[in-house]
C-alpha positions as CSV (number, residue, x, y, z in Angstrom):
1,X,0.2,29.9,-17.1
2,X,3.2,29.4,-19.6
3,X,5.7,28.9,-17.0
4,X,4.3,27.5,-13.8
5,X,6.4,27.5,-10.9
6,X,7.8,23.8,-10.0
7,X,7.3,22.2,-13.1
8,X,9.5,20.6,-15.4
9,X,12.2,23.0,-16.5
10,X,12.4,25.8,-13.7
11,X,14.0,26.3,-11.0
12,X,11.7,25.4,-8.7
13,X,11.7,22.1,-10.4
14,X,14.8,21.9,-10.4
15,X,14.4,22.7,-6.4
16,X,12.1,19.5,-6.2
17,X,14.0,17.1,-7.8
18,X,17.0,17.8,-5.6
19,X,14.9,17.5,-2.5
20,X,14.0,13.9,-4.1
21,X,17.0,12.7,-4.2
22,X,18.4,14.1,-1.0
23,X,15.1,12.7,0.9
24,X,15.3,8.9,-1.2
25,X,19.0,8.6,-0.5
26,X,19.0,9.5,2.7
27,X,15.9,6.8,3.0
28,X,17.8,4.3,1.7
29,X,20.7,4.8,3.4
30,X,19.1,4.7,7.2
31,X,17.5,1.2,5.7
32,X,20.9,-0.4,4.6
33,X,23.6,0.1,6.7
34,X,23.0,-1.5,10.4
35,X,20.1,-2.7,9.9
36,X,18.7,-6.0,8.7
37,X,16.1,-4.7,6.3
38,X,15.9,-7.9,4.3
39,X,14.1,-9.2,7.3
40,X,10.8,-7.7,6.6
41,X,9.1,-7.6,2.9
42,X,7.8,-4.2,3.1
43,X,11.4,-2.7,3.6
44,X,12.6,-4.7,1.2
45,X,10.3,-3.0,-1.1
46,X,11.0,0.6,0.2
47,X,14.7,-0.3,-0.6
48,X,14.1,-1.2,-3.6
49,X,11.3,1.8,-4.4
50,X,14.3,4.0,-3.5
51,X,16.6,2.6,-5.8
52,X,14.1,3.1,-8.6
53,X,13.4,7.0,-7.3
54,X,16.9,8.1,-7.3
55,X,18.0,7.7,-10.9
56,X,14.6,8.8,-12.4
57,X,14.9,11.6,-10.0
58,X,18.6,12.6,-10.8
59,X,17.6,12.5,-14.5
60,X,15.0,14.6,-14.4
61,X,17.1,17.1,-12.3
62,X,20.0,16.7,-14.8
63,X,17.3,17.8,-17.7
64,X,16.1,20.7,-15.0
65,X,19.4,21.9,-14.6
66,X,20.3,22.0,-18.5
67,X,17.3,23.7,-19.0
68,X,17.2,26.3,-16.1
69,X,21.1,27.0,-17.8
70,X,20.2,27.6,-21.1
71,X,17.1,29.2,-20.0
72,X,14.1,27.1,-21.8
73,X,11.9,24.9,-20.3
74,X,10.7,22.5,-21.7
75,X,7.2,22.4,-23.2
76,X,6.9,19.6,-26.0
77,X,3.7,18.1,-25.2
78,X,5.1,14.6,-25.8
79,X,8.3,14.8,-23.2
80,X,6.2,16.5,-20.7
81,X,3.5,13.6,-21.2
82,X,6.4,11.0,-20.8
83,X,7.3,13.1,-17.1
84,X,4.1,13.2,-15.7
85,X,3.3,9.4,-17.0
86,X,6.8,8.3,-15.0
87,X,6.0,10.6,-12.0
88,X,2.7,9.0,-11.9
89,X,4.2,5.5,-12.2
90,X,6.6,6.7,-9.7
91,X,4.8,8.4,-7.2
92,X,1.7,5.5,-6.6
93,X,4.2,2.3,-6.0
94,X,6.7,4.8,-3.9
95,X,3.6,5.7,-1.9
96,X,1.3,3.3,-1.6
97,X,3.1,0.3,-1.8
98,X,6.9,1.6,-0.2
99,X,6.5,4.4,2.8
100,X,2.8,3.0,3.5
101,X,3.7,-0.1,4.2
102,X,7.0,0.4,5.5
103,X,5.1,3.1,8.3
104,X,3.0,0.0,9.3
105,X,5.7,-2.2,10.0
106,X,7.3,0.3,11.8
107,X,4.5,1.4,13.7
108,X,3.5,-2.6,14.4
109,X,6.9,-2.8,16.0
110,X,7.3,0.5,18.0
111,X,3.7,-0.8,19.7
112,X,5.6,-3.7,20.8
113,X,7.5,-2.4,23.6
114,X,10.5,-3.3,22.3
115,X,10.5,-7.1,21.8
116,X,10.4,-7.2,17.9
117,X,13.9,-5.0,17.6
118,X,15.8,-2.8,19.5
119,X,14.9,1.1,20.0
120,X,17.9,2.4,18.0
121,X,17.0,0.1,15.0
122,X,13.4,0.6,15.3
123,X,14.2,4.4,15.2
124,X,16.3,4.1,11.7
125,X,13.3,2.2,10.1
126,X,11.0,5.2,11.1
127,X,14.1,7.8,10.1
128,X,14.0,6.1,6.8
129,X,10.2,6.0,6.5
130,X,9.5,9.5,7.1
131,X,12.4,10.4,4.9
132,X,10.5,8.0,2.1
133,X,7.4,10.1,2.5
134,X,9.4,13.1,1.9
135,X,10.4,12.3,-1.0
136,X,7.0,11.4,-2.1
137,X,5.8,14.2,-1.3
138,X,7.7,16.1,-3.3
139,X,7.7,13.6,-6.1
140,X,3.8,14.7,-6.0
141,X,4.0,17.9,-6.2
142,X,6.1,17.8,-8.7
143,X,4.2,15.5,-10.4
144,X,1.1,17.8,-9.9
145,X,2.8,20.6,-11.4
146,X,3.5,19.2,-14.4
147,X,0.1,17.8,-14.8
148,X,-1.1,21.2,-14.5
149,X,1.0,22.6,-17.2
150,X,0.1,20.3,-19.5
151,X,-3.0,20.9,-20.9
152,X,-1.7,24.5,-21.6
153,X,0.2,22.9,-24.3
């Protein structure tokens, strides 16, 4: 179980993190242009979730990538710990708080029969929600993986 399959430092991981910030972007971008997001508190909050997702994502490709390169992955208990303690921190607010309540909204307004906004906006909110809780998802697994790993240590 030295080298598990999607966790920090592989390629696999490497893998994940990519699909994170592929899906957050591509999250926040359906929520910001053309729409008025600011509108409604729970995508402001998804927007904002993003922004917070893509960096940590990107930098913990960035450290995948270095380390898929030179071939060692990473397994110092204390950077690991650090990973799965920002995932963690990461994943619940991202979930929870961003794509949960962001899928309500979006769901209280597609029931309306179109009197709370237009089909084609009410279709990027749901674009961009799905696309949140693709990123959580594999935000999670990642996560998972690396929590898995790290009593190996």
């Amino acid at each position: 179980m030295n080298e598990l399959s999607g966790s920090t430092g592989t390629s696999a991981g490497f893998a994940l993190r990519l699909g994170q910030i592929i899906f957050s972007s591509a999250s926040l971008l359906f929520m910001s242009f053309g729409v008025q997001f600011y509108s409604y508190t729970s995508f402001c909050f998804l927007v904002t979730i993003m922004g917070l997702v893509i960096p940590w994502s990107f930098a913990l490709a960035l450290l995948d990538g270095y380390s898929v390169i030179v071939t060692c992955p990473i397994r110092q208990k204390g950077i690991l710990f650090i990973i799965v303690i920002g995932d963690w921190v990461n994943c619940y607010p991202h979930w929870h708080s961003g794509a949960c309540s962001a899928a309500s909204v979006v769901e209280v307004m597609l029931t309306s029969g179109g009197s709370v906004c237009r089909p084609k906006i009410c279709s990027r909110y749901l674009i961009s929600t799905v696309f949140a809780f693709l990123s959580w998802f594999l935000s999670m697994v990642s996560s998972l993986f690396n929590l898995l790993i790290l009593p190996n240590l």
